[in-house]
C-alpha positions, -999 to +999 in steps of 0.1 A: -142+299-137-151+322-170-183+317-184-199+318-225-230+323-242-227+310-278-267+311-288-275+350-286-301+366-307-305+410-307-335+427-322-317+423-358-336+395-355-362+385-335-350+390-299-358+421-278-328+434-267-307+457-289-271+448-295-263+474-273-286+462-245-273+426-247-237+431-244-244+454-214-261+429-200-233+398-205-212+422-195-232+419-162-238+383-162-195+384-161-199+364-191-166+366-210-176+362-245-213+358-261-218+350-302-243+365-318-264+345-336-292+364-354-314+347-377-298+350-413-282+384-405-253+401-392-264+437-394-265+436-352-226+426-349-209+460-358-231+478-331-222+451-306-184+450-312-188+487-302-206+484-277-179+458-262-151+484-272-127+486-235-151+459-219-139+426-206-159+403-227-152+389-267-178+394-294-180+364-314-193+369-349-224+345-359-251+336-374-285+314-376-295+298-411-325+278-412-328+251-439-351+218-447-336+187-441-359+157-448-390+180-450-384+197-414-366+229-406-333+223-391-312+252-377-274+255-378-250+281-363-223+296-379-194+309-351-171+332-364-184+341-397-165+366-418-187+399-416-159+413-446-171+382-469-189+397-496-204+366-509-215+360-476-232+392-474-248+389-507-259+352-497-274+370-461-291+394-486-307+370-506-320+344-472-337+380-463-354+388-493-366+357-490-381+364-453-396+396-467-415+382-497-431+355-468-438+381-443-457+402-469-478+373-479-485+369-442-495+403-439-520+399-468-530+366-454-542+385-419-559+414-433-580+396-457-593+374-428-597+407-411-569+409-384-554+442-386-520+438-387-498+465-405-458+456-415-445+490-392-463+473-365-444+440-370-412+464-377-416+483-345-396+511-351-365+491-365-368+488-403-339+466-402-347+440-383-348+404-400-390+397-392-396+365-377-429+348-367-417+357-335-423+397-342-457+385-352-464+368-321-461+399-301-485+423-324-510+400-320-505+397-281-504+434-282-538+437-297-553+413-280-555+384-303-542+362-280-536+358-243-495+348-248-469+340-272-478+305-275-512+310-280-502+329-305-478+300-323-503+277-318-536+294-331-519+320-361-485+310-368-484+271-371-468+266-402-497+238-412-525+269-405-542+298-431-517+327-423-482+310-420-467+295-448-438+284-450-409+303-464-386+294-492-356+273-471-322+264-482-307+228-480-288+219-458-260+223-488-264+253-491-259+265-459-230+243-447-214+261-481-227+293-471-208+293-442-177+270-446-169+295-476-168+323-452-147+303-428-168+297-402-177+267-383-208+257-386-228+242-355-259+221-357-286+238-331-303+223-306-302+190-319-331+174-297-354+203-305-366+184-339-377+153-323-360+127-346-350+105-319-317+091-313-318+069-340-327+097-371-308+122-350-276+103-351-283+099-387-285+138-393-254+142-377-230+122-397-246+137-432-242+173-414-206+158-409-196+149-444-209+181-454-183+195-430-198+202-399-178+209-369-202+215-336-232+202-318-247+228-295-240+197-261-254+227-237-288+243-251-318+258-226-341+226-236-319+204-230-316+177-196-285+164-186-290+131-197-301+144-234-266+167-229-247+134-218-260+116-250-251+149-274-214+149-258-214+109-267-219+123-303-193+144-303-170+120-294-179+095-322-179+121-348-151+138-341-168+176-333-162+200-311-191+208-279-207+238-279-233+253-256-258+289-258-290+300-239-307+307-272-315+342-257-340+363-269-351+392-244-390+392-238-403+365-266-384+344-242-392+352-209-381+323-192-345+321-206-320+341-191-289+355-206-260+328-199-279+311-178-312+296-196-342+281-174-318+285-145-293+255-153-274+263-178-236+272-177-209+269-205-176+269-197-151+296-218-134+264-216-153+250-245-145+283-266-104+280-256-109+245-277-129+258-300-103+284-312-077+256-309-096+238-334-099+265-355-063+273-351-051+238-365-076+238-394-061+269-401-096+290-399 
């Protein structure tokens, strides 16, 4: 049995690996197809389609938008986005200005309070990576700040704390449009990750729906199998296909592994076969 990965992040964004580095190692895994799902960028695909060039394994075009939906951040996938879109790109542009104008306001935030941190530090060599608190994380493990990456979360980068506000965020509109224009299916993340309950969950679900939502990520690195069970229930009821990704992001996630997550994790390329049926008859 052929296995997927459809939750993959690259340093574009704030994983670890290069695109490069990723593919060679899903190529290792056997894994026959990974998406790559960057937060609000697709500046990593065109280095990992080449990197795939005469490999066994597909390179599916994606994306992670973050938006507010009742005053929390929410997370949805897009899987095969068009990278040719140009109002796609030009939205993409705009959800990483956005990101910069934050990141430099964090910056400011640390060295008034006298924590050197420097934006080429948080850049480490790759100007075009899309920051994320998770690139500040490390800088301040590097120097010593803190003992790990959640230490650093929880004492710097809480959003409710002196040094991390909160970045301008789309609605949930807006990104649903974002990518349905583009023709991409959009995927609600890790659905349990937000701690609505089933109740408030259920009730994101079918407003995600009428927006036009096709997937719930069923398969995810924090989820059980009974919290998986009750995700594939949802499915079911509202008419949307399962999908399932790792969430990989190199070393700021040590403990999830590339196809695999914590150690339990397997998706089926069975799920992407209907997937692309699904696309097929909506005539994506």
């Amino acid at each position: 049995m052929k296995f997927v990965d459809l939750h993959v992040h690259s340093n574009a964004s704030d994983g670890t690996f290069t695109p490069s580095e990723v593919v060679a190692l899903a190529v290792e895994k056997g894994l026959a197809a990974i998406a790559l799902t960057d937060h609000d960028t697709i500046d990593g695909l065109s280095e990992a389609q080449a990197a795939a060039s005469g490999l066994p394994i597909e390179i599916i075009p994606g994306i992670e938008l973050s938006c507010v939906y009742q005053g929390e951040e929410i997370h949805i996938l897009g899987i095969y986005v068009d990278p040719a879109d140009r109002e796609f790109i030009s939205e993409t542009d705009a959800l990483k200005e956005i990101r910069k104008k934050r990141n430099e306001e964090m910056i400011c935030r640390f060295q008034n309070a006298g924590i050197s941190i420097t934006l080429d530090e948080v850049m480490a060599g790759n100007p075009d990576t899309v920051i994320t608190r998770a690139h500040f994380a490390r800088v301040l493990l590097e120097k010593g700040y803190v003992k790990n990456m959640d230490q650093a979360f929880k004492k710097y980068l809480d959003y409710s704390g002196p040094y991390c506000p909160r970045k301008d965020k789309i609605t949930p509109e807006h990104a649903m449009k974002i990518l349905t224009d583009c023709k991409a299916s959009p995927v609600l993340a890790h659905p349990y990750q937000y701690h609505l309950g089933d109740k408030k969950t259920e009730e994101l679900v079918c407003y995600l729906k009428d927006l036009g939502l096709q997937g719930l990520e069923v398969y995810h690195s924090s989820n059980n199998q009974y919290e998986s069970g009750k995700l594939r229930k949802l499915t079911r009821k509202y008419d949307l296909f399962p999908t399932g990704g790792s969430d990989f992001h190199g070393s700021n996630k040590p403990d999830i592994s590339l196809g695999a997550g914590r150690g339990g994790l397997r998706v089926t390329a069975l799920l992407l076969d209907d997937i692309k049926r699904i696309r097929r008859e909506k005539g994506l």
